[in-house]
N, C-alpha and C positions, 0 to 999 in steps of 0.2 A: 652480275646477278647469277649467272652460271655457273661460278666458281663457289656463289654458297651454298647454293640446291648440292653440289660434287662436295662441299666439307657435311654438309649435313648429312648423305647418303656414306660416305664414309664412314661418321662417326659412327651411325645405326646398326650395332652388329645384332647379330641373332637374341643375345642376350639382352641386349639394352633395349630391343624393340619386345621383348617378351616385357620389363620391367615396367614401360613405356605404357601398354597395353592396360597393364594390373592397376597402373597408377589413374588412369582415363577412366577403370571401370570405376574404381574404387570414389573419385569423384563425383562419376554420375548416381551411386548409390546414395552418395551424402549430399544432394543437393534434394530442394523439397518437390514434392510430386506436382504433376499438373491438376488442375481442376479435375479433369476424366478421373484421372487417376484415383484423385481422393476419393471422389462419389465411389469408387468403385470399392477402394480400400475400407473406408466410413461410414453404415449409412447416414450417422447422423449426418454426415456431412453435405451426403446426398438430401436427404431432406429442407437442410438449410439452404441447398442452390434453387432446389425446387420453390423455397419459400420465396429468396431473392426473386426470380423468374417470376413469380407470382406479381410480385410488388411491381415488378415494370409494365405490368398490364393497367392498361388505362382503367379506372371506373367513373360510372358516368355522373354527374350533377348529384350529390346528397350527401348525409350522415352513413358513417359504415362504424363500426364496431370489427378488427383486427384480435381474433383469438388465436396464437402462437402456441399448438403442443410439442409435443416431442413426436407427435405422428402425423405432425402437419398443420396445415394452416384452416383456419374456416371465417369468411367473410360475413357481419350479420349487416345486411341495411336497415336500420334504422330509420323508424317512421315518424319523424319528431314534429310534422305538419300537423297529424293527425291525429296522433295521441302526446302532446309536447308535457306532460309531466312525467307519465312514464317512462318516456327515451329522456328526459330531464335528470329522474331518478338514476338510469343506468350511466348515461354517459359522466355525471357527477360524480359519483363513486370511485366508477374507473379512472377520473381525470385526481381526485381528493380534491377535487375543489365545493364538497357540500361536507360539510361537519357530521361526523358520523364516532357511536362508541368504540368502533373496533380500532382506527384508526387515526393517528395527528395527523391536519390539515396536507395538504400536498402530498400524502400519502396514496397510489393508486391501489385500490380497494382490491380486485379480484385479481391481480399477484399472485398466484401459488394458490388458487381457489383451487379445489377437488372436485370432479364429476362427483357424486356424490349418491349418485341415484343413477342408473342404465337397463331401464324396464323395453326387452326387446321388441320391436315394434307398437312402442309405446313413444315413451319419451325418453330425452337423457335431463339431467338436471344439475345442475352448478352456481355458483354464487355466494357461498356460503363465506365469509370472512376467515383467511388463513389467520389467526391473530391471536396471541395468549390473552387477549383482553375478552375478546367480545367475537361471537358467533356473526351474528348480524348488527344492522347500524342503526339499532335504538330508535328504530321509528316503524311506523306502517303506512300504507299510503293504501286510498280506494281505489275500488276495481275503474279504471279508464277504459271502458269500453266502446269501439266502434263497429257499427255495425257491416262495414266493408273488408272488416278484419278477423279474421277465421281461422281455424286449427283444420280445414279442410284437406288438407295436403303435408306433404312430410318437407322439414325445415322452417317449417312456422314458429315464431320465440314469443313468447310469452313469459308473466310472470305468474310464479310459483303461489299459492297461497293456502290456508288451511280453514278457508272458508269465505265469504264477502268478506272485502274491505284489508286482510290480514296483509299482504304482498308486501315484502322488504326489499331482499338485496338476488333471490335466489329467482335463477331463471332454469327456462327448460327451450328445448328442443323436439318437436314432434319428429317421429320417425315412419310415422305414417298418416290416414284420416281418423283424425280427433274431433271431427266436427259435432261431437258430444260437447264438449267442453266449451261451445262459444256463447257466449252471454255470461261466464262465470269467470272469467281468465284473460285478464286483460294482455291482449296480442302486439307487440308495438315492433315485430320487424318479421324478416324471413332471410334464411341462408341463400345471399348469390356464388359464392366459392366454399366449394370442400364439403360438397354434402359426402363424399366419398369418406372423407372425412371424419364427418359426425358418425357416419355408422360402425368405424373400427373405435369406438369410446368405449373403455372398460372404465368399471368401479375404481375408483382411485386414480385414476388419470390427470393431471394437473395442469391449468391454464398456469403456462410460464409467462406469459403478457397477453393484454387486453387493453390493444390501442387505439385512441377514436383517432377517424381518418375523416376528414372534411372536404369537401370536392364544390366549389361553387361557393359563391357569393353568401347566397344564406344558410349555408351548413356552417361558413367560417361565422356568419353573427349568430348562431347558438351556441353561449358558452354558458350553461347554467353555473350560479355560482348559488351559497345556502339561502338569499334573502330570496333570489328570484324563484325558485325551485318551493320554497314554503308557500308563497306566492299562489303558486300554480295548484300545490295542492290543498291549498284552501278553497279555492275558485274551485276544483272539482269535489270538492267534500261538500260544497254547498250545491250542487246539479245533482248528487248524487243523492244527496236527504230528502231531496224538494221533489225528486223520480220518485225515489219509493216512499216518500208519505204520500205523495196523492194515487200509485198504486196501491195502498194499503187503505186508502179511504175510499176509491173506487171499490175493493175487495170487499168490504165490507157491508157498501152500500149492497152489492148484488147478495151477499149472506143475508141480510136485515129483509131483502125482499122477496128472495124464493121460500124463507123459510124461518117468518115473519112470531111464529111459536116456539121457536125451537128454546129448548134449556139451556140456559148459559151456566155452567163453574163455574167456581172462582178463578177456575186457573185458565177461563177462555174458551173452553172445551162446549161446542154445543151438541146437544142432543136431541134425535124425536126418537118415539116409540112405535116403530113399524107392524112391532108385532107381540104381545104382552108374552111373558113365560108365564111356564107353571109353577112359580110363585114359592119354590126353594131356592133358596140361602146357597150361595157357594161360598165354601170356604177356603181359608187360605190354605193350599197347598193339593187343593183338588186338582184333577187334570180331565179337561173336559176338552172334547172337539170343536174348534170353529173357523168358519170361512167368511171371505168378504170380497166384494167387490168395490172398486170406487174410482176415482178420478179427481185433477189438481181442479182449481178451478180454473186455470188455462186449458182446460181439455183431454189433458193427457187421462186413459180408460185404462184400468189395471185390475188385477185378480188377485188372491193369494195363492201361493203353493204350495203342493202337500208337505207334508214334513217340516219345512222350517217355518212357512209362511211367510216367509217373504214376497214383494210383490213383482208383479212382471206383466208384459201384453194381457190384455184382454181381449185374445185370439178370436176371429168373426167364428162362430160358430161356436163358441164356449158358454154354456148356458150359467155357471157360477163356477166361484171359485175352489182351489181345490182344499181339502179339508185338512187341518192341520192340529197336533196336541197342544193345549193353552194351559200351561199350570200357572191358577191363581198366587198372586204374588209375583211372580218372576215378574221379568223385565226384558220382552224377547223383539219386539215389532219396532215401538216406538212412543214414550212416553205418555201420550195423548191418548193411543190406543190402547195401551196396556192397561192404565189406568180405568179406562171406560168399561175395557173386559171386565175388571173385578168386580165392578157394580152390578152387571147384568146378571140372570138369572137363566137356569136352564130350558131351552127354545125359543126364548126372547130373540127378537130381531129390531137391530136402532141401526137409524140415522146417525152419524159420530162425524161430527164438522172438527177436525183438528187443525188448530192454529200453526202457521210453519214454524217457530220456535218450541211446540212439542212435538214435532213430524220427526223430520232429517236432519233440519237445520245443527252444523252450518254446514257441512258439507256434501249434503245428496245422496241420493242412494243410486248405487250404479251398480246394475245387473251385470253378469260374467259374462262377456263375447261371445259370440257364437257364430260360424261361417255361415254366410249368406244374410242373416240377419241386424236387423238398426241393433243397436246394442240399447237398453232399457235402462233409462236415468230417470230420477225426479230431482228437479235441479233444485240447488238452495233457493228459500223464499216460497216455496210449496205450500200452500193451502192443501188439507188434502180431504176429501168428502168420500167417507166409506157408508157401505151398507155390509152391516157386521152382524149375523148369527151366531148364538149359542148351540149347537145341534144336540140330540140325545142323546148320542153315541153312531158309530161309525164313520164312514168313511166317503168323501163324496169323488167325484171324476178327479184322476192325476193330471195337475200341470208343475211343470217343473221351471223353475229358471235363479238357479243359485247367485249369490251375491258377489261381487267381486270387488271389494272396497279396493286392493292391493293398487288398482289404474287411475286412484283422483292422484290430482297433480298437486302433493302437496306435503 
């Protein structure tokens, strides 16, 4: 053994150990890097350890929803006890096992779906069908609302819609308290992983997978497929009609009894006469001043304000609304009230009972934010009960509180 270490050390002259050297380096350059190494060269690559690493964290008993970006990962659980057509609808999509236009069968749905919407401490929004066919999946489903389920807090998911009842494929994400928005927006999960996540989401950001993850006995027996899922949302199309006609027959009952003379339209609109005018004719394209007070007939108390008239709190110590330009004909408030303007006469004061499909409907009116303050909605379904004046001319006490459509989810 000693005689080969003494042929080896021989051989080694300066030169061949220089050669020796170049060649070991030259090796270790062309072999592939370590783990460390990559994250440190790649971040994608860093990202994707960080996602693996993710994955081997245990999650506890339920339905999860797995959204894969290029800036990380974000975890949704899925409420599929509570609201099961809803999380029926998403997890279906994602799985292609519900029949949908954008997409052939076993096709997963939200693949290459786009953030679409990133309104800063608002919401993000995504869902949308990447597909030369079809935006969304040729259907709509009713609002599934529970009442233990709230846009209260940031990472609350919800589905998207552009009034009752509309909700398809597109969802959102709260990024902060939206609890505006509960009763109107049916909420079926919350983010446990990656809310860090959800708040670096720009415009155009891409769900590259969206995988359902099942944890437990009865997450693995929810597998909606299209007959059971239609199913589901039949059975809630029909709680949802039989809710609101007998609120709309209760609504009515209580109109028919405070205000048992009031003038019905044809188009629903009722009216009393608070206070007669002076008995000239406005004409179309007059511009006269007028203010109102009023309230839904769930309680909500509101003003007009000056300049746009739009409405907002009716602040404790506000003794009327503030006074605003009305040009006859236009179409500025809201079709019930518009309409009723043009009838009236100069000083006249009515009663104007607007039905909610001439109010807001469908999708509410929502005041602009304001620090410190509830933010000022009338949600879809509003009845709304004004006490509306013609004034003579001028101008009465300034309230402001501008509109802010840009924040409905939808």
């Amino acid at each position: 053994m000693a005689s080969v270490f003494t042929s080896v050390r021989n051989a080694l002259t300066p030169v061949s150990l220089q050669a020796l050297f170049l060649g070991l380096l030259a090796l270790g350059l062309s072999m592939p890097p370590s783990g460390a190494e990559a994250q440190a060269r790649d971040p994608s690559a860093r990202t994707a350890a960080a996602v693996q690493q993710q994955e081997r964290e245990p999650l506890d008993p339920g339905l999860y929803g797995e959204i894969l970006t290029a800036k990380g990962r974000i975890v949704i659980s899925l409420d599929f006890e509570r609201v099961p057509m809803t999380v029926a609808n998403f997890v279906g999509l994602a799985e292609g096992t519900i029949r949908n236009q954008a997409f052939p069968p076993g096709t997963p749905y939200y693949h290459g779906s786009a953030f679409n919407r990133v309104a800063p401490g608002h919401v993000i929004q995504a869902g949308n069908a990447a597909s030369e066919v079809a935006e969304t999946p040729g259907y709509s489903i009713p609002n599934e609302i529970h009442p233990d389920l709230g846009n209260g807090r940031p990472g609350m998911v919800g589905m998207v819609n552009s009034g009752p009842h509309t909700g398809k494929s597109q969802f959102y994400i709260t990024l902060g308290d939206r609890s505006y928005l509960d009763g109107h927006y049916a909420v079926f999960g919350e983010v446990v992983e990656g809310m860090d996540v959800v708040r670096t989401m720009e415009r155009g950001d891409v769900i590259e997978s969206l995988k359902i993850i099942r944890v437990g006995a009865e997450a693995l027996a929810f597998r909606p497929d299209t007959e059971a899922f239609r199913q589901m949302r039949r059975e809630v199309w029909s709680r949802v009609r039989a809710a609101e006609e007998a609120q709309r027959q209760e609504d009515l009952a209580y109109l028919d009894q405070s205000w048992p003379h009031a003038v019905v339209a044809e188009n629903g609109v009722r009216h009393v006469v608070l206070r007669p005018g002076d008995g000239q004719p406005m004409e179309e394209g007059d511009t006269v001043m007028v203010r109102y007070t009023g309230r839904t007939v769930r309680g909500l108390s509101f003003a007009s304000t000056e300049e746009t008239g739009h409405p907002c709190y009716f602040w404790p110590g506000q003794s009327a609304g503030g006074a605003f330009p009305f040009v006859v004909g236009d179409r500025l408030l809201n079709p019930g009230l518009d309409r009723s303007l043009d009838e009236m006469s100069r000083g006249e004061k009515r009663l104007v009972i607007v039905p909610a499909n001439l109010g807001y409907d469908p999708v509410g009116f929502y005041g602009m934010e304001r620090p410190g303050e509830p933010r000022f909605v009338i949600r879809p379904g509003s009845i709304l009960i004004y006490e509306v004046e013609v004034l003579g001319g001028g101008r009465g006490p300034r309230w402001e509180c501008e509109r802010g459509l840009g924040d409905v989810v939808g």
